[in-house]
Every structure is written in structure tokens, then in C-alpha cells.
C-alpha positions as CSV (number, residue, x, y, z in Angstrom):
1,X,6.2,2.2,-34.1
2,X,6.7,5.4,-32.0
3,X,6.6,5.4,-28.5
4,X,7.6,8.9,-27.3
5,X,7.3,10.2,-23.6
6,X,7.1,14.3,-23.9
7,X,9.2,16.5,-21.6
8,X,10.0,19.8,-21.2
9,X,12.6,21.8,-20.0
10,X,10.1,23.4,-17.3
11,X,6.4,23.8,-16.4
12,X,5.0,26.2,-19.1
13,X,7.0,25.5,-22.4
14,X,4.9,24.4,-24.4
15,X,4.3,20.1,-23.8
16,X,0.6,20.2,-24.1
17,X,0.5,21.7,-27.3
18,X,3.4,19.8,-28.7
19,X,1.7,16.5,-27.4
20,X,-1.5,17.4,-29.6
21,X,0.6,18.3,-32.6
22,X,2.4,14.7,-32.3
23,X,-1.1,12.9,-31.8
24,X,-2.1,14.7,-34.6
25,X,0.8,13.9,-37.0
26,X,1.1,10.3,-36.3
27,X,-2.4,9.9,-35.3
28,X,-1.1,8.1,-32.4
29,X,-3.0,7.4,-29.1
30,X,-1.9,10.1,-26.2
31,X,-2.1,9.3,-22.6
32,X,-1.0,11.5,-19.7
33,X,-0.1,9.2,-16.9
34,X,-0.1,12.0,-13.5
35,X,-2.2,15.4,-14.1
36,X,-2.0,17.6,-10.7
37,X,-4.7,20.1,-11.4
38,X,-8.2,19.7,-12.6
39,X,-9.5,22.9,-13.0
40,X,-9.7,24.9,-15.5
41,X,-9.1,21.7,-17.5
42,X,-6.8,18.7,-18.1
43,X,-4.0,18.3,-20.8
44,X,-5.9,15.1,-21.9
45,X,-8.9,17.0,-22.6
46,X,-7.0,20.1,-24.3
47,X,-5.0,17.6,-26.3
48,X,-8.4,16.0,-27.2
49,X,-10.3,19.5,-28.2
50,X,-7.3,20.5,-30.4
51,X,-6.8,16.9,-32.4
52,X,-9.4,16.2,-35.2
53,X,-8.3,12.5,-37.0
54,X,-10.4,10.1,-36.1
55,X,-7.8,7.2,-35.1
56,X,-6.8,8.5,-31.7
57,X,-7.6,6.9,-28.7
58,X,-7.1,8.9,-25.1
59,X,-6.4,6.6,-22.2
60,X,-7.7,7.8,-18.9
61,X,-5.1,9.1,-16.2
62,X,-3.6,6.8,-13.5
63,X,-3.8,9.7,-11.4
64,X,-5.8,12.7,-11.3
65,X,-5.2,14.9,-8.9
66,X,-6.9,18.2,-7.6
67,X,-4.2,20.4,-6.5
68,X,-2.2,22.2,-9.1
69,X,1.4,21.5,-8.0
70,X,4.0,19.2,-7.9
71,X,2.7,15.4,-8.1
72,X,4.3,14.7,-4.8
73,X,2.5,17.4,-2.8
74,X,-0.8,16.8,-5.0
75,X,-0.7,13.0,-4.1
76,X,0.2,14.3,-0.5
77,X,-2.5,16.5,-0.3
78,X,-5.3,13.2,-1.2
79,X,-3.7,11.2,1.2
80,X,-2.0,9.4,-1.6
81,X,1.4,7.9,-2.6
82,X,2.4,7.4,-6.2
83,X,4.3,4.4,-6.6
84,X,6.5,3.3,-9.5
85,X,4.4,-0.3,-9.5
86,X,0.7,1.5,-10.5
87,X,1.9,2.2,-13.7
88,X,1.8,0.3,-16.9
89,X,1.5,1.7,-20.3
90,X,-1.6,1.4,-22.4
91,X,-2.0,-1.9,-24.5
92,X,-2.4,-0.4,-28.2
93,X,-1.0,-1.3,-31.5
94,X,-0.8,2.4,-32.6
95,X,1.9,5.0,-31.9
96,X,1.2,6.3,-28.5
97,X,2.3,9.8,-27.4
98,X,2.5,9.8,-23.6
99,X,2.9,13.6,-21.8
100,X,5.0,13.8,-18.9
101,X,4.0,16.6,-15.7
102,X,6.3,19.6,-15.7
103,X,10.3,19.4,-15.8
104,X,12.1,15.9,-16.2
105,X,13.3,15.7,-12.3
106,X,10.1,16.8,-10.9
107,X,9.3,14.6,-8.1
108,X,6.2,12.0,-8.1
109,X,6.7,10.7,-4.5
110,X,9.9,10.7,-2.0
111,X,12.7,8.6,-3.9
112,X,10.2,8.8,-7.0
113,X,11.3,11.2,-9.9
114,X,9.5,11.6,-13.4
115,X,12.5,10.7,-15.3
116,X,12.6,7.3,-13.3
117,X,8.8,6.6,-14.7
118,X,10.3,7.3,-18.0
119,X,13.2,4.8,-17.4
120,X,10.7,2.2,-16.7
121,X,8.3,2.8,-19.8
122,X,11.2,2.8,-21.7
123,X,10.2,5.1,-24.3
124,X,12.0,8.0,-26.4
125,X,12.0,11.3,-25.2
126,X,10.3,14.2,-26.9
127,X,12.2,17.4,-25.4
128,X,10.5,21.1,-25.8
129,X,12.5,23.9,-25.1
130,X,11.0,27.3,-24.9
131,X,12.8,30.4,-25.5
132,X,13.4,32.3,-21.9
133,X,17.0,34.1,-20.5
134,X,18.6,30.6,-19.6
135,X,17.0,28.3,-21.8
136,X,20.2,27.0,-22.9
137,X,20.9,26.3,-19.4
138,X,18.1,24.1,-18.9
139,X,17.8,22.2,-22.4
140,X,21.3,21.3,-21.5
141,X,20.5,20.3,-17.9
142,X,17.7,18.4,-19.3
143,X,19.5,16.6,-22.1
144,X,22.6,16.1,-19.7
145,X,20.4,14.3,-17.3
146,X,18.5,11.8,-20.1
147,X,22.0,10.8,-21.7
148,X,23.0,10.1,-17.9
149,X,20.2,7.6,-17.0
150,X,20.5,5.8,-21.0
151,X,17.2,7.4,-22.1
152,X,16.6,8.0,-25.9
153,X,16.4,11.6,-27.7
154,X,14.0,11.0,-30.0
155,X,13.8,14.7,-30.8
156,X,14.1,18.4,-29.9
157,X,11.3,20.9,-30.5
158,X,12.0,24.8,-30.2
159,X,8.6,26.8,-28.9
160,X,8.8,30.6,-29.1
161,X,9.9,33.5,-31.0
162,X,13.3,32.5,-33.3
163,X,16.4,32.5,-31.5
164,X,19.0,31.6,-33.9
165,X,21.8,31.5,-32.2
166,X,20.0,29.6,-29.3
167,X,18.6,27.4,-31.6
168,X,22.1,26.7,-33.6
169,X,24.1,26.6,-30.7
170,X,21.8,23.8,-28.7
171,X,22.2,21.9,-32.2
172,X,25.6,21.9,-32.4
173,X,26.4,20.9,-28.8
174,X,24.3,18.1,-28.5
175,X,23.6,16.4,-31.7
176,X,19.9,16.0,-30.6
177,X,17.6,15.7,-33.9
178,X,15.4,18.7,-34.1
179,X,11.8,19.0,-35.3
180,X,10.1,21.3,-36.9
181,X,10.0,24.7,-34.6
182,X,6.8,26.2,-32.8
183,X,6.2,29.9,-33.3
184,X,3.9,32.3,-31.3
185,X,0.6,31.8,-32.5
186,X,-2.3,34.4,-31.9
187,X,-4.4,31.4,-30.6
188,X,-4.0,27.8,-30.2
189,X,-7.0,25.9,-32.3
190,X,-7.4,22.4,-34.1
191,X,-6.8,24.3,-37.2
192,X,-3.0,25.5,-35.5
193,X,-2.8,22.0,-34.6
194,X,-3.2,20.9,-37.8
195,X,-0.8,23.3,-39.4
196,X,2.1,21.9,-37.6
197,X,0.9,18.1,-38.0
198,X,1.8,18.3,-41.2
199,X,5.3,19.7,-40.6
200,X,6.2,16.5,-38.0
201,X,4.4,14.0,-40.1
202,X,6.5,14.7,-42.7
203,X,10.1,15.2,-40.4
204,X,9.1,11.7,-38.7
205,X,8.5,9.9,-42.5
206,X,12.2,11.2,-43.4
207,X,13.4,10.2,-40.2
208,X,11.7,6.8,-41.0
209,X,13.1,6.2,-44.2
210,X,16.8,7.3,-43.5
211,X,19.5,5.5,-41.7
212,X,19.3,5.0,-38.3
213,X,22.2,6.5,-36.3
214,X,23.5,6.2,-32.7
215,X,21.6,8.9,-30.4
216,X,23.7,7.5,-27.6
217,X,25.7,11.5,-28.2
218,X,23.7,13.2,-26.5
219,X,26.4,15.3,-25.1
220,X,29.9,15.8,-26.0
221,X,32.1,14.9,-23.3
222,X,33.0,17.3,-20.5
């Protein structure tokens, strides 16, 4: 059974979209636990619109917040304080797809980070990395700090225009298992969604049926 908590390498590459692709393929459940920002939409209800099985179930937000920024001053802002006891994940029997907020170390409350919520829902990490002038930098920084704090790479997915040499040398550095790549796409629809489904569903059931191997090398060492 999956379990995979989706990150991203920064705010803006691509973790929605990949979230409703991976709901999609494995017809999983998808919660978002922290959305900061509720207008023009949510990513639960994007992620919703754009997957079209029937199986999924969408579990509410622990917290939704108004502002559009960082948890921490969102929470702030309500007069709140998110604390690492008011979460628990969602009782289900399905795979569950579960989308972070923002980068890895982006803070939910003083002494509080998103990677230590991932640490204690101990789930695999789904990392997207957009294409940008110091990309590399950051997919690195990203993986660096999960293989630091023990966490499982489940899987590395590539959003943009192809980058080769990006893509090849990310690869080869870290031994992180890559999915299935996301190109630029005139619009983002169900139908787009779909698409891609079918490109993870069928990475994940080769993943399934091959031998596991360590993920603990994340990173070479320095």
C-alpha cells in the first residue's frame, strides 16, 4: 500500500498537479493536511476538479487558513498555533496521497517545520522538481535534507521543458527513482490528468513487481 507525502523543491513547481496525477494513477485517497490561502481555490478542490475515478476519497484539511503565505504567519495571522499533536493521518484502507505546503523546511509554527510533520506520518516522499536556473541546487538541498532526517524517496518527478543534462545529472548523483516526467502543457484538465495517470500507474506496477532495493542512498557521501 502506498503512502506518499508530496514535496517540492519550492512553492510553484508543480505539487498540485502531480498530487492529482498520483490520486489518479493509484486511485488513492489525497488529503492536504495545512492549505494557507483560500482564494481563488484550494489544492484539495483543484486535485478534486482534475481526478475523474470514482474510488477517491478527499479528507478535509486540519487547517485552513486565509492568508496566502507561509503556514506559520497564516496560523499567526488567525490567532492560531499549529501543533505537531493536531495531526493524525486519515483512517483508509486505500493508498493515500497526502500534499505537503510549499518547500520541505517551510515552517508550520516556531520549532515546527514541514519536514518534521513528514517525519511523524512516516510516509515516503514524492519529490517534484521544476526546471528553473538553480534547480539542481535545490533538488539537491531537498534530497540532502530527507536522507538527513531518515525519510524515504519514494520517487523523483521532473516538471518543465526537458533538461537533459539536469535531469541525467540529478539521476546519477543521487540514485533517487524517477517517474515519468511532466511537460508543459497548454492547459491543465482531467483529460491531462489522465494522460499522465496512465504513465505512473504503470512506473508504480514495475516498481511493485521488482525487487525492492535500499533507498537509504540518497546521496553519495561528501
Amino acid at each position: 500500500m502506498e503512502r506518499l507525502f508530496v514535496t517540492g523543491i519550492g512553492t510553484d513547481v508543480g505539487k498540485t498537479v502531480v498530487s492529482a496525477i498520483l490520486t489518479e494513477a493509484l486511485r488513492a485517497d489525497y488529503w492536504k493536511p495545512v492549505q494557507a490561502g483560500l482564494e481563488p481555490t484550494t489544492d484539495s478542490a483543484t486535485v478534486r476538479a482534475l481526478v475523474q475515478n470514482p474510488t477517491s476519497h478527499f479528507f478535509p484539511e486540519r487547517y485552513r487558513l486565509q492568508m496566502p503565505a507561509s503556514p506559520h504567519k497564516a496560523a499567526a495571522a488567525e490567532g492560531l498555533t499549529i501543533r505537531p499533536q493536531d495531526f493524525e493521518l486519515p483512517a483508509t484502507a486505500n493508498h493515500l496521497v497526502v500534499e505537503g505546503a510549499g518547500g520541505l523546511l517551510v515552517p508550520l509554527a516556531p520549532g515546527f517545520l514541514l519536514a518534521d510533520l513528514l517525519v511523524q506520518l512516516d510516509l515516503a516522499v514524492i519529490v517534484v522538481s521544476r526546471h528553473y536556473l538553480g534547480s539542481i541546487n535545490h533538488t539537491l538541498l531537498t534530497l540532502e535534507a530527507l536522507h538527513a532526517r531518515g525519510v524515504r524517496v519514494r520517487g523523483l518527478v521532473f516538471n518543465g521543458d526537458s533538461a537533459p543534462a539536469t535531469e541525467q545529472f540529478i539521476s546519477q548523483h543521487t540514485a533517487v527513482p524517477v517517474l515519468p516526467p511532466l511537460r508543459v502543457e497548454a492547459t491543465v484538465s482531467p483529460e491531462m490528468v489522465t494522460r499522465y495517470a496512465a504513465g505512473f500507474r504503470a512506473w508504480f506496477e514495475q516498481s511493485w513487481q521488482a525487487t525492492p532495493t535500499p533507498s537509504s542512498r540518497v546521496l553519495p557521501s561528501l
